[in-house]
FISETOR-95704 format. One record per residue (C-alpha): residue in one letter; x negated, y, z negated; residue number from 1; chain. Coordinates in nm, 4 decimals, always signed. Example, Ala and Ser with C-alpha at 12.3 -4.5 7.8 and 13.67 -1.06 7.14 Angstrom:
BEGIN
[r A, [-1.2300, -0.4500, -0.7800], 1, A]
[r S, [-1.3670, -0.1060, -0.7140], 2, A]
This chain:
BEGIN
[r X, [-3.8596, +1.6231, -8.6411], 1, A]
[r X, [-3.6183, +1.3971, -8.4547], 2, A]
[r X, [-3.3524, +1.5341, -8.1981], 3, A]
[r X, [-3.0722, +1.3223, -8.1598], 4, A]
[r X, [-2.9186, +1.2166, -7.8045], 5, A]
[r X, [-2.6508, +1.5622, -7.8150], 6, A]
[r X, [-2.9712, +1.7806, -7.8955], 7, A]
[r X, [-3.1826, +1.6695, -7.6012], 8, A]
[r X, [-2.9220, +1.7783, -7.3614], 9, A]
[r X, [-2.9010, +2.0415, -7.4756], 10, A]
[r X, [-3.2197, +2.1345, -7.4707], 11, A]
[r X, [-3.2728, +1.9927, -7.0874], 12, A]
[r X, [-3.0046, +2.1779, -7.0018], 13, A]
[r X, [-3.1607, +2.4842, -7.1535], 14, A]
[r X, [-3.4514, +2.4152, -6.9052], 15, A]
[r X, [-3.2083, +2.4234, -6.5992], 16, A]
[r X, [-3.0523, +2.7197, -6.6663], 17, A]
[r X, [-3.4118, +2.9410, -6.7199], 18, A]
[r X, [-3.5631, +2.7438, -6.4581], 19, A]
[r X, [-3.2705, +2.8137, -6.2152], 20, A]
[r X, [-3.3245, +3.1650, -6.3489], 21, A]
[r X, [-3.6902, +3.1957, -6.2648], 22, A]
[r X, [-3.6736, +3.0437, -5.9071], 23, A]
[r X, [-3.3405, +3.1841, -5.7647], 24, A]
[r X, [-3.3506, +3.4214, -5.4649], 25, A]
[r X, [-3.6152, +3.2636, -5.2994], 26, A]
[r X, [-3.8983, +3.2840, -5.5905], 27, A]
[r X, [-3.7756, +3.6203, -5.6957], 28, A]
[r X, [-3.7286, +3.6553, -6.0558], 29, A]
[r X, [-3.5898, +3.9058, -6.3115], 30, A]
[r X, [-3.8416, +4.1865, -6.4679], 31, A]
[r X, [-4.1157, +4.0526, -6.2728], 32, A]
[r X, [-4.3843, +4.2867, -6.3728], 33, A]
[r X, [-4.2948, +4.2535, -6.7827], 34, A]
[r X, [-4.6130, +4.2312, -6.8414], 35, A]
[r X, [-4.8270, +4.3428, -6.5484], 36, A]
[r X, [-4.6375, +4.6750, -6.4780], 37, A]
[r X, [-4.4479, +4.7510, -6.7848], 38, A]
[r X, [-4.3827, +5.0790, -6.6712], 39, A]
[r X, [-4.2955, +5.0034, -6.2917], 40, A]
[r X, [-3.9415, +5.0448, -6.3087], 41, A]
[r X, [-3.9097, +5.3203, -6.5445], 42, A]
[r X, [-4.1693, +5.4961, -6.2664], 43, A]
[r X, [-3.8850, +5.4209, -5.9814], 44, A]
[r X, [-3.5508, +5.4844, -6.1541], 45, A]
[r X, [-3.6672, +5.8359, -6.2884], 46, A]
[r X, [-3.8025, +5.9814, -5.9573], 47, A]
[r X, [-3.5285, +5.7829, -5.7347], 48, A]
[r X, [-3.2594, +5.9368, -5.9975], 49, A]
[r X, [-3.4417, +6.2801, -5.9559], 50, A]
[r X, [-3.4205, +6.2868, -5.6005], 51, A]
[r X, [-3.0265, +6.1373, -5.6020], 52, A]
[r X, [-2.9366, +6.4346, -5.7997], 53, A]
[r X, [-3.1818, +6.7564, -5.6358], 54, A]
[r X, [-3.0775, +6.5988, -5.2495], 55, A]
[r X, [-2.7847, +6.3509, -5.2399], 56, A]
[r X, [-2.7722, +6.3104, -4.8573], 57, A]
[r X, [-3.0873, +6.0913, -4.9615], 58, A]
[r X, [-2.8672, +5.8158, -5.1494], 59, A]
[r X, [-2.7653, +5.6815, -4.8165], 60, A]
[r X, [-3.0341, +5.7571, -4.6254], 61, A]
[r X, [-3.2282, +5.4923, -4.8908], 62, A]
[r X, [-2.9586, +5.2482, -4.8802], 63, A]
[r X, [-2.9673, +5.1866, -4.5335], 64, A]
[r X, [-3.3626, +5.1950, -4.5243], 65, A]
[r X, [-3.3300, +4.9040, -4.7550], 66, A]
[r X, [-3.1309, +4.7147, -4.5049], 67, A]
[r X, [-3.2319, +4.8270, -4.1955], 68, A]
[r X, [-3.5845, +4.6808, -4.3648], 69, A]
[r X, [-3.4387, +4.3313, -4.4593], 70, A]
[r X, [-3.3054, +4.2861, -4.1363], 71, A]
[r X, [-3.6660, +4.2924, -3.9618], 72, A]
[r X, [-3.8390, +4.0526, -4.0770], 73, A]
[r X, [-3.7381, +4.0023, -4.4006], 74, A]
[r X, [-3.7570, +4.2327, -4.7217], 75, A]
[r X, [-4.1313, +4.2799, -4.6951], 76, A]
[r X, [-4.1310, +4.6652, -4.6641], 77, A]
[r X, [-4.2587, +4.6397, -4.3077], 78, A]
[r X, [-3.9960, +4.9773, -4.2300], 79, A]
[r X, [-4.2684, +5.1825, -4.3988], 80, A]
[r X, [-4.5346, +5.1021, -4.1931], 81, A]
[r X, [-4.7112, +5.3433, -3.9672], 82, A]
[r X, [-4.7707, +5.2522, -3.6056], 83, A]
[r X, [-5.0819, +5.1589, -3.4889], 84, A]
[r X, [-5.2653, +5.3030, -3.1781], 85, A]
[r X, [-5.0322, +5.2634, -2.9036], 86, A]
[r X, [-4.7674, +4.9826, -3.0672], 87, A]
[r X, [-4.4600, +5.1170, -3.1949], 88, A]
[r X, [-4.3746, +5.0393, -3.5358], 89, A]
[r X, [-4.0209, +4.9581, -3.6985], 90, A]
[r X, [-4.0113, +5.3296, -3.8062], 91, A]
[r X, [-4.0568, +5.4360, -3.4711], 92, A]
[r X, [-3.7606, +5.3251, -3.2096], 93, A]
[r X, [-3.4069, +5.4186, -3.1974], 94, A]
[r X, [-3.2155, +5.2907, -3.4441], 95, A]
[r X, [-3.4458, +5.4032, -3.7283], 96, A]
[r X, [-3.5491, +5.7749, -3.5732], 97, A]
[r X, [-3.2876, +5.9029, -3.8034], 98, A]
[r X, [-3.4050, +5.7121, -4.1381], 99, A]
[r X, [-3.5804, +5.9643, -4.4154], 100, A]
[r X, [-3.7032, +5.8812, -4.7294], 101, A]
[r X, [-4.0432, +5.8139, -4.6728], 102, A]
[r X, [-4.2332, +6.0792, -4.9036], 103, A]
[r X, [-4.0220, +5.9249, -5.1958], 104, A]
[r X, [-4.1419, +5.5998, -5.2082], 105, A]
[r X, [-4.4675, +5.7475, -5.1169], 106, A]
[r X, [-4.4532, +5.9513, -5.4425], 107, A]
[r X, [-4.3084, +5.6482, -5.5874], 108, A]
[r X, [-4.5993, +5.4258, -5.5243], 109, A]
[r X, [-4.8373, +5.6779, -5.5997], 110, A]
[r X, [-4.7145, +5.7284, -5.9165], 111, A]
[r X, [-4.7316, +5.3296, -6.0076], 112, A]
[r X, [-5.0475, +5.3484, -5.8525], 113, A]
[r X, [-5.2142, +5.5578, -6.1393], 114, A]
[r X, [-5.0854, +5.3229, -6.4243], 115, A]
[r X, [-5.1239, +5.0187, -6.2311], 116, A]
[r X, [-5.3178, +4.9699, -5.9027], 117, A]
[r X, [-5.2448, +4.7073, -5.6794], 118, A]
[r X, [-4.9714, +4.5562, -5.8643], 119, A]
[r X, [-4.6481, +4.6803, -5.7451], 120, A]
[r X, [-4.5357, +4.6098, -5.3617], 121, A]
[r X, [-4.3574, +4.8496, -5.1671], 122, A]
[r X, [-4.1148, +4.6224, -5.0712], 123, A]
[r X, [-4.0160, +4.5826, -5.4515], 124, A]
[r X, [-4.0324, +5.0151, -5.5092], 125, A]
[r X, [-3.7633, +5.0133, -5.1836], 126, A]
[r X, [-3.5612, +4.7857, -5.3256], 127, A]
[r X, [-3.5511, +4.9713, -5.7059], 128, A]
[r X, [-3.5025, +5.2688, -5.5333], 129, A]
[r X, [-3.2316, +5.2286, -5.2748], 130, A]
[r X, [-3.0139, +5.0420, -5.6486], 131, A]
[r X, [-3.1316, +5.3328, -5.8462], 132, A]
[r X, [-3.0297, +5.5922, -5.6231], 133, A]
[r X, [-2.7280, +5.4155, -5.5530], 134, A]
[r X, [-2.6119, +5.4319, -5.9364], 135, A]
[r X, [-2.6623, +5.7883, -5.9824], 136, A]
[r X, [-2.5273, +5.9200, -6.1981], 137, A]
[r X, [-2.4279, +5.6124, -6.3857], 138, A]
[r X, [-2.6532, +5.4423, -6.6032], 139, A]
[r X, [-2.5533, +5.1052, -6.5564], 140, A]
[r X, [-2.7348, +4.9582, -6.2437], 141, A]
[r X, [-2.4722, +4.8701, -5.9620], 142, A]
[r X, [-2.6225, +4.5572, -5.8707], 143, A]
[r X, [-2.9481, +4.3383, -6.0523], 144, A]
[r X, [-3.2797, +4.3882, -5.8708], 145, A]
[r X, [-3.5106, +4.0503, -5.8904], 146, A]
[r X, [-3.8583, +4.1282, -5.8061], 147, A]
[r X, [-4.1581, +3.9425, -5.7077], 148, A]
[r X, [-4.1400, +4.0260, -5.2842], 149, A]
[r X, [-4.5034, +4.1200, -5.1401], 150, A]
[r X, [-4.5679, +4.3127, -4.8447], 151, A]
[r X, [-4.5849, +4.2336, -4.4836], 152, A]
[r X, [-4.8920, +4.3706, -4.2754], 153, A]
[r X, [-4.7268, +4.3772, -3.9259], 154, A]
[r X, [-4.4240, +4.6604, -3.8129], 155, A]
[r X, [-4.2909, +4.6322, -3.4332], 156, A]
[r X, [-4.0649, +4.8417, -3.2510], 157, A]
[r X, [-3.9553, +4.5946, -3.0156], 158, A]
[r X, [-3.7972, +4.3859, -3.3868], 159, A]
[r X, [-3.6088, +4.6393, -3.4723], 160, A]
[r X, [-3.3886, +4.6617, -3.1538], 161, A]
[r X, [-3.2992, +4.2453, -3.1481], 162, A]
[r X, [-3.2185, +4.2642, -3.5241], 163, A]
[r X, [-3.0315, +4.5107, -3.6422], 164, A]
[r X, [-2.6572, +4.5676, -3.5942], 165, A]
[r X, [-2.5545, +4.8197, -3.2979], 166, A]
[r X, [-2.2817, +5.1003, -3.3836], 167, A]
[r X, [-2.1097, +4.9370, -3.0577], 168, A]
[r X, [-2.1389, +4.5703, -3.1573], 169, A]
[r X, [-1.8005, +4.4048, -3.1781], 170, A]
[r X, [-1.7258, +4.0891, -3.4251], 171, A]
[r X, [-1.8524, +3.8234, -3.2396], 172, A]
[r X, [-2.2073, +3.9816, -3.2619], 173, A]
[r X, [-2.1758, +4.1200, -3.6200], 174, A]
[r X, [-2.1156, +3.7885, -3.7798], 175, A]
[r X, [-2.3743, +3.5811, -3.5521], 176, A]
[r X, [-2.6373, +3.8583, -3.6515], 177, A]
[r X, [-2.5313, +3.8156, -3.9965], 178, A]
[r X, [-2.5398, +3.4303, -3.9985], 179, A]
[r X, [-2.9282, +3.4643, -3.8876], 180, A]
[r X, [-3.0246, +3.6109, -4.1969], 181, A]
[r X, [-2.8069, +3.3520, -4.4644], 182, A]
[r X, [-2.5034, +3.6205, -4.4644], 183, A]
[r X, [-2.1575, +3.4977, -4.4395], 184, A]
[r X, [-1.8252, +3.6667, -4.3028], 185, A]
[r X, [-1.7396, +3.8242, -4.7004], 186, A]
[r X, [-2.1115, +3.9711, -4.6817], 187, A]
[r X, [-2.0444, +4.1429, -4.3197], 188, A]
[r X, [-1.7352, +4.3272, -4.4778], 189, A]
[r X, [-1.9072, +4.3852, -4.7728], 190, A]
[r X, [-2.2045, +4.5515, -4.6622], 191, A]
[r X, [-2.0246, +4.7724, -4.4029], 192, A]
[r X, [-1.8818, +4.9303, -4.7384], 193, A]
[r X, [-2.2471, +5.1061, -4.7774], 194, A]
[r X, [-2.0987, +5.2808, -4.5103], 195, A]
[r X, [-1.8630, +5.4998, -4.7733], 196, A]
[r X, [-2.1733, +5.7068, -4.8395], 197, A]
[r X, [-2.4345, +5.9112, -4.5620], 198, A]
[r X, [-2.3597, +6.0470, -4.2094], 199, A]
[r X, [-2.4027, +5.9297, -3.8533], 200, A]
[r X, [-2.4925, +6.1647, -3.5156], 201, A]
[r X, [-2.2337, +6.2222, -3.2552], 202, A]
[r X, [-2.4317, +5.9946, -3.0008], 203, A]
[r X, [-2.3517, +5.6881, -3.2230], 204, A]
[r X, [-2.0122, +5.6797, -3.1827], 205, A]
[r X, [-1.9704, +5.9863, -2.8880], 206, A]
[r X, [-1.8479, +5.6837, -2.6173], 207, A]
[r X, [-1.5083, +5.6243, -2.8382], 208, A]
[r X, [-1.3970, +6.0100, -2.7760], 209, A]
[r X, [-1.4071, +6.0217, -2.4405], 210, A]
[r X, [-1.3406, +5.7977, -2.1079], 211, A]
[r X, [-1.3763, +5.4883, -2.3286], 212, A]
[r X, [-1.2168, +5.2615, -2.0544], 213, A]
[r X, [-1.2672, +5.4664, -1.7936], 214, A]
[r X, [-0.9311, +5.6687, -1.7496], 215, A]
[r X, [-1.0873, +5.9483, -1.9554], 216, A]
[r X, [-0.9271, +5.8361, -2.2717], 217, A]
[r X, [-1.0007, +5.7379, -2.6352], 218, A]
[r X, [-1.0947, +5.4022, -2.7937], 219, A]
[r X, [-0.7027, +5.2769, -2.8396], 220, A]
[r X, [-0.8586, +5.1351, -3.1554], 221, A]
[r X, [-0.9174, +5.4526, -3.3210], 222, A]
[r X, [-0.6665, +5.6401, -3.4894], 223, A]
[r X, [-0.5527, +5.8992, -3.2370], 224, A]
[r X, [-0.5232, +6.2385, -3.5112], 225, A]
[r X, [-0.8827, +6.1213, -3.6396], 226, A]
[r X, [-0.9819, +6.0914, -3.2574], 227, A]
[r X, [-0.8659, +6.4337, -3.1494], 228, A]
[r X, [-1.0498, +6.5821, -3.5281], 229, A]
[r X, [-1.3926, +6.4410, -3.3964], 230, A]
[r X, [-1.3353, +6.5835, -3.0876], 231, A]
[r X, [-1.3470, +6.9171, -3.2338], 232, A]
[r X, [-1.7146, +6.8300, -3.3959], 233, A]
[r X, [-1.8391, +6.6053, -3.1144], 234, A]
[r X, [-1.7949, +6.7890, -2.7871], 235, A]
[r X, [-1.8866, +6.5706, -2.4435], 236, A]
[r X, [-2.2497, +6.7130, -2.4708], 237, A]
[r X, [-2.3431, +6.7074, -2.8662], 238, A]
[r X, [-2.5778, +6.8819, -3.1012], 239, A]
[r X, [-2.8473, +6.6291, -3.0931], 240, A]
[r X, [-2.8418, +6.7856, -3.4943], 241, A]
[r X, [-2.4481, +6.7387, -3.5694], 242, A]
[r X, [-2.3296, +6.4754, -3.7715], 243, A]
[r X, [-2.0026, +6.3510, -3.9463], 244, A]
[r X, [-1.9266, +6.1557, -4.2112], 245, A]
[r X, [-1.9183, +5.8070, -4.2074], 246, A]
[r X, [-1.6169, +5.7959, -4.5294], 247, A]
[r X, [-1.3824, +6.1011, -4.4406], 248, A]
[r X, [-1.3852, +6.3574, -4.6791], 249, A]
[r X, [-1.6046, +6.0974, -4.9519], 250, A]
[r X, [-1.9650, +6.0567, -4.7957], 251, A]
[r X, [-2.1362, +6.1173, -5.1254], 252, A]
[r X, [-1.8916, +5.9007, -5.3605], 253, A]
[r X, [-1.9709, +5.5596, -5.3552], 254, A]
[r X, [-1.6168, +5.4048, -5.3851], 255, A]
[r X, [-1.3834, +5.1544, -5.1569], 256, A]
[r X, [-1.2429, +5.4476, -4.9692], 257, A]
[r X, [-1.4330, +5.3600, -4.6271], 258, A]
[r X, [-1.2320, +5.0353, -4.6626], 259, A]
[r X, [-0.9019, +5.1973, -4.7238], 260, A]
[r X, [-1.0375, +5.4619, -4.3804], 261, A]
[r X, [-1.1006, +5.1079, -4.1709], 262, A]
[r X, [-0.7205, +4.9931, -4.2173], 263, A]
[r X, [-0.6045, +5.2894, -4.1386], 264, A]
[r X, [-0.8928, +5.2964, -3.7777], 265, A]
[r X, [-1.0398, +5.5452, -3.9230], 266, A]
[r X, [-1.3799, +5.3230, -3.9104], 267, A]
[r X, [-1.6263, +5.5830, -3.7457], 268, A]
[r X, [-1.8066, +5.3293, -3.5462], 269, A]
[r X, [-1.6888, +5.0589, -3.3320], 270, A]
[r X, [-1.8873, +4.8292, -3.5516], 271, A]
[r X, [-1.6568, +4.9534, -3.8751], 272, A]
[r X, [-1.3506, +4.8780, -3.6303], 273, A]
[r X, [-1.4881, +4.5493, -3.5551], 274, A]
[r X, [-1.4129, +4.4438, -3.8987], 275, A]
[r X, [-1.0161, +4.4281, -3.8262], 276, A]
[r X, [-1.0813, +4.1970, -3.5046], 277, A]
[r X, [-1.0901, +3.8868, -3.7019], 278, A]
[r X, [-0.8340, +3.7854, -3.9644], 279, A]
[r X, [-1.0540, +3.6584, -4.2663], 280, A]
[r X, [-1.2577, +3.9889, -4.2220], 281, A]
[r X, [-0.9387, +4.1708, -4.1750], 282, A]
[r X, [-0.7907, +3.9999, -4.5324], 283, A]
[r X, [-1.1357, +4.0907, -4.7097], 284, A]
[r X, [-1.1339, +4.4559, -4.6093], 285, A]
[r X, [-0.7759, +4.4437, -4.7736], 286, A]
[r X, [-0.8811, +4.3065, -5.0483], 287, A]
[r X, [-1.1517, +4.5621, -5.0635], 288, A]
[r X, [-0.9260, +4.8722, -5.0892], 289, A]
[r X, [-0.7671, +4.7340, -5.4399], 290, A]
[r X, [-0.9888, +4.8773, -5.6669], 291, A]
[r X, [-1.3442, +5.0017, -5.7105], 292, A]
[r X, [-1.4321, +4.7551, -5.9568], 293, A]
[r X, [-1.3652, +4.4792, -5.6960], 294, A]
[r X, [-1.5697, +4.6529, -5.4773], 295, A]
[r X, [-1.8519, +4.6861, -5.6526], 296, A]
[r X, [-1.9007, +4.3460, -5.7789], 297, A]
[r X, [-1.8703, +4.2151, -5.4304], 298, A]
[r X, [-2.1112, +4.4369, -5.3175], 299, A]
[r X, [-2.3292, +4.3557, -5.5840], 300, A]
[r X, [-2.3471, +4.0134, -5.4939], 301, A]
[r X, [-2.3767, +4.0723, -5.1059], 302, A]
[r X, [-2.6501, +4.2952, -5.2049], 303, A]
[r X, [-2.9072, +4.0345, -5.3984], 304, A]
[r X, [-2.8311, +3.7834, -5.0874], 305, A]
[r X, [-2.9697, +4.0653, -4.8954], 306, A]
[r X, [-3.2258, +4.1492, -5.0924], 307, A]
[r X, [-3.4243, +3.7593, -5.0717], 308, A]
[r X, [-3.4030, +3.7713, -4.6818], 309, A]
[r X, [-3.7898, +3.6397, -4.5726], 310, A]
[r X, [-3.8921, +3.7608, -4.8894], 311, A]
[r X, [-4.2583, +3.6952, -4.9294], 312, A]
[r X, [-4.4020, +3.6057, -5.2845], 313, A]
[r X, [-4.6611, +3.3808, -5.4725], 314, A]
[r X, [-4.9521, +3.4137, -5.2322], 315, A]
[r X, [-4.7873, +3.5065, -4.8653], 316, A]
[r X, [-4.8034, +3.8886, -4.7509], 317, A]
[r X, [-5.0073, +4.1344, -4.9583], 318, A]
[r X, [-4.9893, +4.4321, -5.2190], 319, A]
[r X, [-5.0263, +4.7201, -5.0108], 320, A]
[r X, [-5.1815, +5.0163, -5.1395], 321, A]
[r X, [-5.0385, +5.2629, -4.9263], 322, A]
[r X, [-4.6956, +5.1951, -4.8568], 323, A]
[r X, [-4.7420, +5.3014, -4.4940], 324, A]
[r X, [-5.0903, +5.1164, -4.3955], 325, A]
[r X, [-5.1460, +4.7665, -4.4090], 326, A]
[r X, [-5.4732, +4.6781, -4.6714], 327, A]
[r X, [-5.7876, +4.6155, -4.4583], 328, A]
């Protein structure tokens, strides 16, 4: 059979698209394990779903694992690692003291385990989890999950304080952090909108309530009513245990209302206020408060960006069969 001149390019451009599709994302690929985990992310969505529905404080609390794993190192599930002897892991220092979630993907990965041992990273089952848990109760995934990462064999404390964002950080800092890891100015504003679900403790944000310049005063940036409101939870000496949430009145909706709370400085932290110190940033969050659906295709793509950062696959890293030991 003879294909004519139209018919071959057609056919090589057939071959670009599903090879663009296959290598994308840094060698991350769509239904990676088709054939050697069938079952793999059935196993994740119905146990991530479970938990999203008996505990929803545990939505957020899986999103930001996700990130706050990306950001060190790459998405190599190094956050679940245990420390080892006297070295501190990821886990273990400030910023992530307040992160749960870890018996989840533990049953997670035990479960995958059984039907398929050794196939499924951990760094993949965080990934599925923090989308699936995310999408609760909906059925159609908020963002698409390409799989393929392997696992990382080395967690350190000391990582976690030079790469993640700080509640305090201002613009400047936020977008040169974000530039590190491949993530432009739209992904900055985008991200922060994870923020609309989960909590934060008093001492993350405690310094914008009181003497904030030094005359005993508020952060001017912060909406004065909403100031003297989070007053009346945070006193000067906190509840190491009280927390507030991070979207007035809508921590466990996932929607574009944090964006709609930033323009009007209600932004809890200083890093959420940050976002209206720079006019393209300011013009996104705008943009942001339209409508949901806006929303969550932006975050959708900000999200798989996020998701290939130092990604390890083919034959780097390791399958891990304990999510929080490195293999011998």
């Amino acid at each position: 059979m003879m294909i004519g001149r139209d018919g071959i390019l057609i056919v090589l451009a057939l071959l670009v698209v599903g090879a663009f599709r296959v290598c994308r994302a840094d060698g991350l690929v769509e239904n990676f394990y088709n054939t050697s985990c069938p079952q793999a992310e059935a196993i994740v969505r119905n146990i991530s779903r479970s938990r999203a529905e008996s505990s929803p404080p545990m939505v957020a609390k899986l999103l930001r694992m996700h990130f706050h794993d990306c950001f060190v190192r790459g998405c190599d599930g190094s956050i679940l690692l245990d420390g080892v002897g006297n070295v501190k892991a990821e886990k273990d220092t400030i910023p992530n003291l307040s992160l749960s979630g870890y018996d989840l993907i533990d049953e997670i990965k035990t479960e995958v385990e059984k039907v398929c041992p050794g196939v499924v990273s951990c760094a993949d089952i965080l990934a599925l989890a923090a989308r699936d848990a995310v999408t609760y109760p909906n059925d159609k995934a908020r963002w698409e999950v390409l799989t393929g990462r392997r696992d990382g064999n080395v967690s350190l404390g000391t990582e976690s304080d030079e790469s993640l964002p700080n509640p305090s950080s201002n613009f400047t800092s936020l977008i040169q952090l974000f530039k590190t890891k491949g993530l432009d100015v739209t992904d900055l504003v985008v991200l922060s909108g994870g923020h609309t679900i989960g909590v934060a403790n008093c001492a993350t944000f405690i310094n914008r309530l009181y003497n904030f310049t030094g005359k005993g005063d508020a952060d001017p940036s912060l909406n004065t009513t909403y100031a003297d409101f989070l007053k009346t939870l945070c006193p000067v000496v906190p509840s190491p245990a009280t927390t507030v949430e991070m979207d007035p009145e809508s921590s466990l909706v996932f929607d574009n209302n944090y964006f709609k709370a930033v323009l009007e400085n209600k932004g809890l932290l200083e890093s959420d206020a940050a976002l209206l110190q720079n006019e393209e940033s300011t013009e996104i969050v705008r943009q942001l408060t339209m409508t949901n659906s806006t929303f969550d295709e932006k975050f959708a793509i900000s999200m798989q960006k996020m998701g290939a950062i130092g990604v390890l696959t083919g034959d780097a890293g390791q399958i891990r069969k304990n999510c929080r030991v490195a293999n011998p």
